[in-house]
C-alpha positions in Angstrom: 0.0 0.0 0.0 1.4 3.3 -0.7 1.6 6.3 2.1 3.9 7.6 4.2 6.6 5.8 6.3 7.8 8.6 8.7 11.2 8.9 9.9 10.9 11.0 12.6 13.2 12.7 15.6 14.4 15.6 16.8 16.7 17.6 15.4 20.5 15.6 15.5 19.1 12.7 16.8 20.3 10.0 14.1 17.7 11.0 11.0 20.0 11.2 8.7 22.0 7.8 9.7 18.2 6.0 9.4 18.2 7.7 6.0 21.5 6.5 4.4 20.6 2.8 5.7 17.2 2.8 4.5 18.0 4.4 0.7 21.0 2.1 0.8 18.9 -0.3 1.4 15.8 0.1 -0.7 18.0 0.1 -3.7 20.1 -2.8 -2.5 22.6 -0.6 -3.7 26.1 -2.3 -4.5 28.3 0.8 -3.8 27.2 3.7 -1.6 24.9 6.1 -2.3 25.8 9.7 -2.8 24.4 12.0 -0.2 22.1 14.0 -2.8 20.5 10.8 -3.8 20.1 9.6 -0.3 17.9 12.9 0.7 15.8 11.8 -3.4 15.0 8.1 -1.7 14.3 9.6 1.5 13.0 13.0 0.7 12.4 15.8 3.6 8.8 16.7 4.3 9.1 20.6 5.1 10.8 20.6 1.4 8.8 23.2 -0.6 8.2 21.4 -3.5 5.5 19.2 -2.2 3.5 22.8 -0.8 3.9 25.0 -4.0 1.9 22.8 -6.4 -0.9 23.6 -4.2 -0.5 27.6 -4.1 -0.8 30.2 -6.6 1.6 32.7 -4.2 5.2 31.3 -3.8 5.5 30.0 -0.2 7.6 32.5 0.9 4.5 35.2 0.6 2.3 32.8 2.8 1.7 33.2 6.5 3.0 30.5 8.7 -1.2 29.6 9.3 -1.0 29.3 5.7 1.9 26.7 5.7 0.3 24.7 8.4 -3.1 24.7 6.4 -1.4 22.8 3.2 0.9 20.8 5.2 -1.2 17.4 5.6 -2.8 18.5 1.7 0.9 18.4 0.4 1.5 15.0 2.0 -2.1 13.2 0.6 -0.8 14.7 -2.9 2.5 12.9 -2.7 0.8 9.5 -1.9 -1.4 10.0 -4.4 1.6 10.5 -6.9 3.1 7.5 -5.6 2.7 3.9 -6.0 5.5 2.9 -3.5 5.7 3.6 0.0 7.7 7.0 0.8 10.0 7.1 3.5 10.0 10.7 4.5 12.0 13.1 7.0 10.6 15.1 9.4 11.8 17.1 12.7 8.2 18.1 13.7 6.2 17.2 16.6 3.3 15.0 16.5 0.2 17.5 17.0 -1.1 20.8 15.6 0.1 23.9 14.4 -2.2 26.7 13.7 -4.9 24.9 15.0 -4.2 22.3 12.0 -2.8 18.4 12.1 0.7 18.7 11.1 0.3 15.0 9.9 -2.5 13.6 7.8 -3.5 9.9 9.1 -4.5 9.5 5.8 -1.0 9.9 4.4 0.6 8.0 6.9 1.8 4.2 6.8 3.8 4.5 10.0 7.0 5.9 11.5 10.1 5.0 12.8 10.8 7.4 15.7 15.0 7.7 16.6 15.2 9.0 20.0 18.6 10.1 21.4 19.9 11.4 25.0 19.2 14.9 24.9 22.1 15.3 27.0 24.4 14.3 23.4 21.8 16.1 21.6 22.2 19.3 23.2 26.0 19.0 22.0 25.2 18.4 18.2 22.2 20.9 18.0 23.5 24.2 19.6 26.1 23.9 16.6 23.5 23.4 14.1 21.4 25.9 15.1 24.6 28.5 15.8 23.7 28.8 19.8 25.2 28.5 22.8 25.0 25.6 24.9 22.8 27.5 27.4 21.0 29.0 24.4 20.0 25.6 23.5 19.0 23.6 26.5 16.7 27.0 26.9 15.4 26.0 23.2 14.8 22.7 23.6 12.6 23.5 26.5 10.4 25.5 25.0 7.3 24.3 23.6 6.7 27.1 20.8 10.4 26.1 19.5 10.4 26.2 15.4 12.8 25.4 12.7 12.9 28.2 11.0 11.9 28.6 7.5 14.3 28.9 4.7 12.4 30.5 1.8 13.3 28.8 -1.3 14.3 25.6 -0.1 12.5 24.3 3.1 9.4 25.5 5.3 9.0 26.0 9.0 8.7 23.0 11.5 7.0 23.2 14.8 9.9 20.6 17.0 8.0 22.2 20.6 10.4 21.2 23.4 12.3 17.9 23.0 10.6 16.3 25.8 7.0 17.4 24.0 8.3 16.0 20.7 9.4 12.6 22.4 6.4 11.8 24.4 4.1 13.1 21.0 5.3 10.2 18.9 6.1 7.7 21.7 2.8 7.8 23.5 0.8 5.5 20.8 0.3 1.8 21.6 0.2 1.2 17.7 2.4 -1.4 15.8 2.9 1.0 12.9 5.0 3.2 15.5 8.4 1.9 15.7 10.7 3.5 18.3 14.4 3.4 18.8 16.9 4.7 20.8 20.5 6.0 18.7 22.6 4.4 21.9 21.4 1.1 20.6 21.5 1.6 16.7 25.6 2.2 17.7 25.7 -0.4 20.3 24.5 -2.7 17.7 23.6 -2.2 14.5 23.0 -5.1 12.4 20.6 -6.3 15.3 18.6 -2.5 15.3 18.5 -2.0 11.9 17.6 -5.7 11.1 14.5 -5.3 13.2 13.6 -2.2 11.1 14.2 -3.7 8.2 11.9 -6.7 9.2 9.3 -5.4 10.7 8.6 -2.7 7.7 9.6 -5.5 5.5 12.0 -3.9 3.1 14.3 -6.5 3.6 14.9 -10.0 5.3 18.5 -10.4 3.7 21.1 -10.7 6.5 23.8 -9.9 3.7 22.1 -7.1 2.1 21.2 -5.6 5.6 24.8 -5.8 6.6 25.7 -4.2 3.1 23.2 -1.1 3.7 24.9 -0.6 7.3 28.2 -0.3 5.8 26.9 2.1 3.1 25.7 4.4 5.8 28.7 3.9 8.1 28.8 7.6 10.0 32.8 7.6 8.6 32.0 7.1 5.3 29.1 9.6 5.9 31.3 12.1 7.1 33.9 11.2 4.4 31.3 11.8 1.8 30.7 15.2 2.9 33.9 16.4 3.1 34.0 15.7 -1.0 30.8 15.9 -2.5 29.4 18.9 0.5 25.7 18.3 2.1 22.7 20.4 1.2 21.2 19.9 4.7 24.5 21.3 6.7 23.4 24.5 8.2 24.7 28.0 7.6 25.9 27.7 11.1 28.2 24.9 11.4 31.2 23.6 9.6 29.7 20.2 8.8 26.6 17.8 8.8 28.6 14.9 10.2 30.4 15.6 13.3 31.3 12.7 15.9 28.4 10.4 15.4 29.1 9.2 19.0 27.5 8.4 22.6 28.1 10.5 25.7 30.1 12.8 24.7 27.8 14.8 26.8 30.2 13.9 29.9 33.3 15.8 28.7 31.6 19.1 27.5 28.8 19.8 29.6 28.8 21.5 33.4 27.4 20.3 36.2 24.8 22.7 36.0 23.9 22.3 32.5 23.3 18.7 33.3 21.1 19.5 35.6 19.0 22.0 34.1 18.3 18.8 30.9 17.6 16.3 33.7 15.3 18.6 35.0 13.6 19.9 31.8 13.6 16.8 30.6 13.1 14.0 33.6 10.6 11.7 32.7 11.0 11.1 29.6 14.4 10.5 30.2 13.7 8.0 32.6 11.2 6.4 30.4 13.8 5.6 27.8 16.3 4.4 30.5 18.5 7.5 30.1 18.7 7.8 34.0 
């Protein structure tokens, strides 16, 4: 059946590693894939070329309300242009914006939702973002907090505070809702991403699993970057790819900074064993 099969997170929480497996994957591809056709297999939804078939104005003339209005239109139209499932980014939280469903249910096949200790994310996103570490543990607690817009290329995402976005996709008892943690996609990955690709049944192939994880290796990743350059890098950092690691968290955060995340952030920390 076609629709949409989410890949979903917050922001520098492993998206792009899910990515780079699945394309590699999908296309049971014998050498890896560039970066560019990575993001074609496993396209971005806040891209503007799935709104602007749908207004008469360029986007960039349209009031965020606006955006939110076409957003679950834009994403019926591409199932409807599609006879394969799409596997499709997004950084937004599960809920509303504007008073609108940022997610049409009849779009959606499922989601695979990568979850990471916001503790490493912090780390990885205030360079993304160009912030401060204090600048982005306030961020990621605030519940109005947007990816901005870049007109041309991308609309705006609603992400709301990284605790709102985990427990908004993690919440459902549904088996279409697949959840895993990036500490255990490193700690093993041919187990983690076998289970993925079983259970969405893309692929059984213990070979051609293990050939996709080696594609999307985060080296090679980072590698790739360095000589072909990334569209989604941000403005604000130096690379895409930076460590790719766990717990880094431990070496470059204070005391108090730790504190203020395991207070913002508690219980759903401790739901996903992260204290």
């Amino acid at each position: 059946m076609p629709g949409i099969l989410w890949l979903a997170s917050y922001p520098k929480s492993g998206n792009t590693w899910m990515r780079a497996f699945l394309a590699n994957l999908i296309l049971d591809a014998t050498e890896p894939l560039p970066l560019q056709r990575i993001g074609q297999i496993c396209p971005s939804e806040p891209a503007e070329t799935w709104l602007q078939p749908l207004s008469k104005r360029p986007l960039s003339e349209l009031k965020p309300r606006e955006i939110a209005a076409l957003r679950p239109k834009a994403q019926e139209r591409a199932v409807s242009l599609n006879k394969n499932v799409i596997p499709m980014k997004t950084h937004s939280y599960f809920g509303e914006d504007y008073g609108q469903p940022i997610f049409s249910m009849q779009a959606t096949l499922g989601a695979i939702y990568i979850i990471r200790d916001p503790r490493d994310v912090v780390l990885s996103a205030a360079d993304h973002f160009g912030k401060s570490l204090d600048e982005m543990i306030a961020k990621m607690a605030d519940p109005a907090s947007l990816a901005a817009a870049m007109p041309g290329t991308i609309v705006h995402e609603l992400i709301s505070s990284w605790s709102n976005h985990v427990e908004s996709w993690t919440k459902w008892n549904h088996p279409g809702i697949y959840t895993v943690r990036y500490e255990d996609l490193l700690a093993d990955p041919l187990d983690q991403f076998g289970r993925i690709a079983r259970r969405f049944g893309i692929a059984k192939d213990t070979a051609r699993i293990e050939r996709a994880i080696d594609h999307a290796d985060f080296k090679r990743l980072k590698k790739m970057e360095t000589e072909e350059g990334f569209t989604e890098r941000s403005l604000h950092s130096q690379r895409f790819f930076r460590s790719g690691k766990s717990g880094g968290w431990r070496e470059k955060l204070t005391v108090e900074q730790v504190s203020r995340l395991e207070q913002d952030h508690g219980a759903q920390m401790k739901r996903f064993d992260y204290l």
